[in-house]
KEKE-693314 format. One record per residue (C-alpha): z, x, y. Coordinates in steps of 0.1 Angstrom, whole numbers, padded with zeros to 4 digits, always signed. Last residue first. Layout:
BEGIN
ZXY ...
END
This chain:
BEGIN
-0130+0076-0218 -0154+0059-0197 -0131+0029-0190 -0106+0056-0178 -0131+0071-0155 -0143+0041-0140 -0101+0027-0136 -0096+0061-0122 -0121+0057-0090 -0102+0025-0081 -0128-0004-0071 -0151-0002-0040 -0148+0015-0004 -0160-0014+0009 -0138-0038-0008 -0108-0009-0002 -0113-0013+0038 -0105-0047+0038 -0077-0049+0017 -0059-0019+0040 -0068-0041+0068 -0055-0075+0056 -0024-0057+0042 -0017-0041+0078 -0025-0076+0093 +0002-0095+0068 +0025-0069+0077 +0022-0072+0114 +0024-0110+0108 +0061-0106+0088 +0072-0084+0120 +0103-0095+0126 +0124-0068+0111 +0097-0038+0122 +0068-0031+0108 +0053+0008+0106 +0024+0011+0085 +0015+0037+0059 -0018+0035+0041 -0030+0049+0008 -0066+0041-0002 -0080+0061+0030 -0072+0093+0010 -0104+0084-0009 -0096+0095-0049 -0114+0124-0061 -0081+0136-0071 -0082+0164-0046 -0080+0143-0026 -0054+0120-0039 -0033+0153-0032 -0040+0154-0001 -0030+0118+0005 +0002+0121-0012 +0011+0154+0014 +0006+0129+0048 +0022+0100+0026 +0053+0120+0019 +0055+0133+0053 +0053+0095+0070 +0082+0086+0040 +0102+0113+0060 +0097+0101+0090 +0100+0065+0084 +0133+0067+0062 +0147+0087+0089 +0182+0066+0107 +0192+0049+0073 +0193+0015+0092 +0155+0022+0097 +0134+0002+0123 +0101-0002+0106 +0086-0003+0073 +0054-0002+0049 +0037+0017+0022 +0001+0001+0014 -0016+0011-0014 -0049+0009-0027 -0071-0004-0057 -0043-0002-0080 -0044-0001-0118 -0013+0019-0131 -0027+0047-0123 -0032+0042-0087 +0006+0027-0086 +0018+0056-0104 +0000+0081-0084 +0021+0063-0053 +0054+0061-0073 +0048+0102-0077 +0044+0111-0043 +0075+0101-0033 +0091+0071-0019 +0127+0071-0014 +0125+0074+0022 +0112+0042+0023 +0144+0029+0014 +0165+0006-0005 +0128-0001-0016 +0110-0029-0025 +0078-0038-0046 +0054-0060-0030 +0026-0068-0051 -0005-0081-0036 -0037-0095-0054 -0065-0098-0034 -0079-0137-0035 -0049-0149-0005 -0046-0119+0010 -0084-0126+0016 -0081-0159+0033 -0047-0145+0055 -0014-0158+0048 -0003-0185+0069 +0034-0198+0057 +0039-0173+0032 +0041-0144+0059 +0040-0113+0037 +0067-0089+0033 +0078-0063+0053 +0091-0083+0081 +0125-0086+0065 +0133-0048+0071 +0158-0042+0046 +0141-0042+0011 +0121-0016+0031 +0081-0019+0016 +0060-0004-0013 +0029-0025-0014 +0009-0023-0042 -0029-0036-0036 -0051-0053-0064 -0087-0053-0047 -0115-0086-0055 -0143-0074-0065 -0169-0101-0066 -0180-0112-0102 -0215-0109-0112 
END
């Protein structure tokens, strides 16, 4: 039987150059999960809907990141979006622990690779996207 191996979207600041992975040493399991990294002008741009997109699209989890904001509040107000996503993944039936917002700064490539580690991680033990069983039941 084949391992599971997690497919994890990463919304990130097109800005904030730490928010993407360090090529030069990514992590052993970065390197079997699949990561995309899709960019934002901002992070506060993301709304619940590009999350249950992701998730319905396929993804095992996903991982919103960025740091110091030249719009001034893209981390607080992306932080409120996650808070109310996660509730409503809830009540889903899909583990709020899938979604994951981590703040990197510029120069943090390292501090993005460990949030995506962490986040990939967590989703092998939690198991593939609850959606994808009920779609292939369907």
């Amino acid at each position: 039987m084949k391992k599971f191996e997690p497919t994890v979207v990463a919304f990130s600041c097109m800005f904030c150059a730490g928010c993407k992975p360090v090529a030069a040493k990514p992590e052993k399991s970065m390197k079997a999960a699949q990561l995309r990294v899709i960019r934002l002008h901002c992070l506060g741009k993301i709304n619940s809907m590009h999350v249950l997109k992701a998730f319905e699209s396929g993804a095992d989890a996903v991982l919103v990141a960025g740091g110091a904001c030249r719009f001034m509040e893209g981390l607080a107000v992306a932080r409120k979006q996650i808070e109310y996503t996660r509730k409503l993944l809830e009540e889903l039936g899909i583990e709020p622990q899938r979604l994951e917002l981590a703040a990197v700064g510029r120069t943090e490539g390292k501090t993005f690779n460990e949030a995506a580690e962490g986040i990939i991680k967590r989703v092998r033990a939690l198991g593939p996207n609850p959606l994808m069983k009920t779609k292939k039941a369907a």
